[in-house]
Steps between C-alpha positions, in 0.01 A plus 500: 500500500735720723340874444721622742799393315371566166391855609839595658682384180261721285537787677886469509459493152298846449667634764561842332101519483277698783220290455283484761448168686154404347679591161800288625292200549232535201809510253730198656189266506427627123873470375507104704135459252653605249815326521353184572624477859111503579379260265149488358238377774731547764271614822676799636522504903226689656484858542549459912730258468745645296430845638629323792779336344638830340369687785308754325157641581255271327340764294835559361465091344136573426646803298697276281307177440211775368718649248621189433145415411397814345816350222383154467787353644289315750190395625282532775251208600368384794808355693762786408708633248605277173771594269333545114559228257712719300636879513826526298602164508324270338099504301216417696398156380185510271173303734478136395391443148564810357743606251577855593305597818163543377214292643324288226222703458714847460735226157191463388392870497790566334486315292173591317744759312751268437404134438292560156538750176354788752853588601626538158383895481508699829415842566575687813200553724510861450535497068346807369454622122324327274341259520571434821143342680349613849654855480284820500593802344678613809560906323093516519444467832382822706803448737485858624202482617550132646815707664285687689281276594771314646652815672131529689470160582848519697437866649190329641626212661542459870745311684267198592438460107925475496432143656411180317222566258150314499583121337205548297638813398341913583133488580472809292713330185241166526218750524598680167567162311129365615353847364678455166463145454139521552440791229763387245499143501175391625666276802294448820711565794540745820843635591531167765535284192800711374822428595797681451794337333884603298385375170349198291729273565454554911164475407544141359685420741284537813230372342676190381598429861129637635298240264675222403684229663805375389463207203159730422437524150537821340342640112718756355470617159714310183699723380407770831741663735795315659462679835182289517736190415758573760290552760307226449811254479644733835159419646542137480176481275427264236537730211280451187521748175153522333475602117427858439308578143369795367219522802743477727567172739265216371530178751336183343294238681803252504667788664263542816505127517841422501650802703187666679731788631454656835616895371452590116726792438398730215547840330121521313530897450792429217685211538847512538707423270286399178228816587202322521218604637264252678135496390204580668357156492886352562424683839194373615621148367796525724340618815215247422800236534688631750259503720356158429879373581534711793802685337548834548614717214773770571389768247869737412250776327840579311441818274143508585494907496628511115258357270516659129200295355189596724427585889675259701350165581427512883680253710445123545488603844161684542312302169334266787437520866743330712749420214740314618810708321747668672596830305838627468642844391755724451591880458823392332378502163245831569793694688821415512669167613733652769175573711463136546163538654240199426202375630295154559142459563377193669161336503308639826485187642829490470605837620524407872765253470731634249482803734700255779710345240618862364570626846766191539719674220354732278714797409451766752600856370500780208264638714520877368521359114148315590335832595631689227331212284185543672479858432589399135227299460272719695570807312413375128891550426505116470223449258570806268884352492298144355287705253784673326714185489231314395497770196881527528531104424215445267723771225818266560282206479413612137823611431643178584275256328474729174911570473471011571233465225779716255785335616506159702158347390552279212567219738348609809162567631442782785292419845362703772458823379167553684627592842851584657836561463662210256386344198625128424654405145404167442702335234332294254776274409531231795904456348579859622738529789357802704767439756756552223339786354475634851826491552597654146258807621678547808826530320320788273396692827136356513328300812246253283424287783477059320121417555646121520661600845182566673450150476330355780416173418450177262463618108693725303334776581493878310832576259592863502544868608374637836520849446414823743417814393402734723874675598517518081436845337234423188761720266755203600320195424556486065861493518502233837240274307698541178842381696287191630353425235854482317602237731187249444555230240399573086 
């Protein structure tokens, strides 16, 4: 390639513009890219030599070939500058063996919502109104006091705390978490167990990659949560779906024998979505088993703090010594889901290594929104907030499952009413299409989640309604169950 002569013949062309030369050369080189006189993997000259060539100052080159970069039309590697494999001209072509640029593993992902009757209703992340599932009632929460919490944190910080957080997350944050989880939930840890994370799914994440190998076998819950699912799949885990009754998950013999799984993933507090909650001696049975099998359970204590029928039941975590369950939670569901503030506490034994592991790439920041937590926590704010919720969402609990008993019950039979924020609607009739009658409710305005597409593995599974309350004033739930229950089959 002649820069010289294909410079001179650009700048004749824009010769009405006073651009300077760095300018000059950064847009000739990007209009001979785009224009395919610099075709796709062409090495460009190096910066010397062609500052030599042209007889400009190097930097001025050095100038270009960085912005350039900085617009993807090339690339830098270790022998120069190479012209990107498309900008303008033609599409990038997709890696080998893959349809549309996605690796394998990333289809596959994607197609969790798409290859089955799970993509047939979709809600935006985000749905609120009823019944929408996982969502607090956001107008209860003490936010003006959370505001200036959150004004004290930031009026305290100094400029070393503007750097890159703690990977495990604030000292004082994991210090607060240990305190509460101790009193609240019975679980046996010190704030070096804790580790700060952005939510549940993180959570999984990390400690899918922390404790399992890939082609590991993995227990989640059948129907349970599809985050588990994904992550599981994106983990490159073996991925088996246990049945869930009315105790919660219940693995048979020919299930440790045939898949002995390396992480059991379960929601024992109130199982998401059916609502069961898993028995005391369901517990032991499990940590019996797990241990005997060397797995380690990863316990999401998912609405733990709301239980309408009773204290709560203390944590798998802290019912023997050494259990060997890692314990997820969240403040999504207590809160608000824009904090996106959650934690995981590891074994002891444990502790020391996932320490190294997080500092590789845990998320390093929201330093001021940590302290503000702390102080939260600290203050009582954060358990008087869970008391009157707890009240708050046992009157739209009733509400809910007396206005269903009127009006959407002579098919249906309700589950989970002793802790949370949902109830499931399990139809009785195998024949009824909940996907359908999902879709039918969505047209009326309502978000009745199918029970069918929580599906996680062999079996049919539960037929129904998932169906949160907590964002749903009581006085609103007769004429919402009466619409729903107008859609059902006579």
């Amino acid at each position: 390639m002649d820069y010289a002569l294909l410079l001179n013949a650009f700048e004749r062309t824009h010769r009405e513009r006073s651009w300077s030369r760095q300018r000059l050369l950064h847009e000739c080189l990007r209009a001979a890219i785009r224009g395919g006189q610099l075709a796709p993997g062409t090495r460009l000259a190096a910066t010397r030599v062609l500052a030599a060539e042209l007889g400009l100052a190097r930097n001025t080159v050095l100038y270009a070939y960085e912005q350039l970069a900085s617009e993807g039309f090339v690339l830098p590697d270790r022998r120069g500058t190479v012209v990107a494999g498309t900008v303008g001209q033609q599409e990038v072509a997709p890696p080998a063996g893959s349809k549309d640029g996605l690796s394998r593993r990333a289809q596959h992902l994607r197609g969790l919502a798409g290859q089955d009757r799970n993509a047939t209703v979709v809600f935006p992340a985000d749905a609120m109104g009823a019944f929408a599932p996982g969502v607090p009632a956001l107008d209860e929460f003490p936010l003006a006091q959370w505001r200036r919490m959150l004004d004290r944190a930031w009026r305290a910080l100094t400029p070393r705390q503007l750097n890159y957080g703690d990977p495990a997350g604030e000292p004082q944050l994991r210090m607060a978490i240990a305190d509460h989880l101790r009193a609240a939930r019975g679980v046996v840890c010190d704030a070096g167990q804790v580790f700060i994370t952005d939510g549940t799914q993180s959570s999984l994440d990390v400690c899918l990659r922390a404790f399992a190998d890939q082609g590991d076998t993995l227990w989640i819950e059948h129907p349970g949560y599809g985050g588990a699912l994904a992550a599981g799949r994106g983990a490159g885990l073996q991925v088996t779906g246990i049945a869930v009754d009315m105790d919660g998950i219940a693995p048979t013999d020919d299930d440790w024998n045939a898949a002995p799984p390396r992480l059991i993933y379960t929601t024992p507090s109130h199982q998401y979505p059916t609502g069961s909650v898993l028995s005391p001696a369901r517990r032991m049975a499990l940590l019996e088993r797990a241990r005997a099998f060397g797995a380690l359970i990863i316990e999401d204590d998912y609405d733990s703090e709301f239980r309408h029928g009773g204290p709560p039941l203390a944590a798998m975590q802290g019912l023997v010594s050494d259990a060997p369950v890692v314990y997820l939670g969240t403040f999504s569901k207590t809160m608000f889901p824009a904090l996106r503030l959650a934690f995981i506490v590891v074994p002891a034994g444990l502790a020391g290594a996932f320490a190294q592991m997080q500092a590789q790439g845990a998320t390093r920041g929201r330093v001021a929104e940590q302290l503000a937590l702390a102080e939260f926590l600290r203050s009582g704010l954060f358990a008087r907030h869970v008391r009157r919720m707890r009240r708050l969402y046992c009157q739209r609990r009733d509400a809910l499952s007396e206005a269903l008993q009127r009006h959407a019950c002579a098919g249906a039979v309700i589950h989970g009413g002793t802790a949370g924020m949902h109830l499931a609607l399990r139809f009785q009739d195998v024949r009824w299409d909940d996907l359908a009658l999902s879709r039918s409710a969505a047209q009326d305005g309502i978000v009745a989640l199918a029970l069918s597409a929580h599906g996680t593995g062999e079996g049919a599974g539960w037929n129904g309604f998932l169906l949160g309350y907590a964002q749903v004033p009581a006085e609103n739930m007769d004429g919402l169950a009466r619409r729903l229950g107008a859609l059902l089959p006579v």
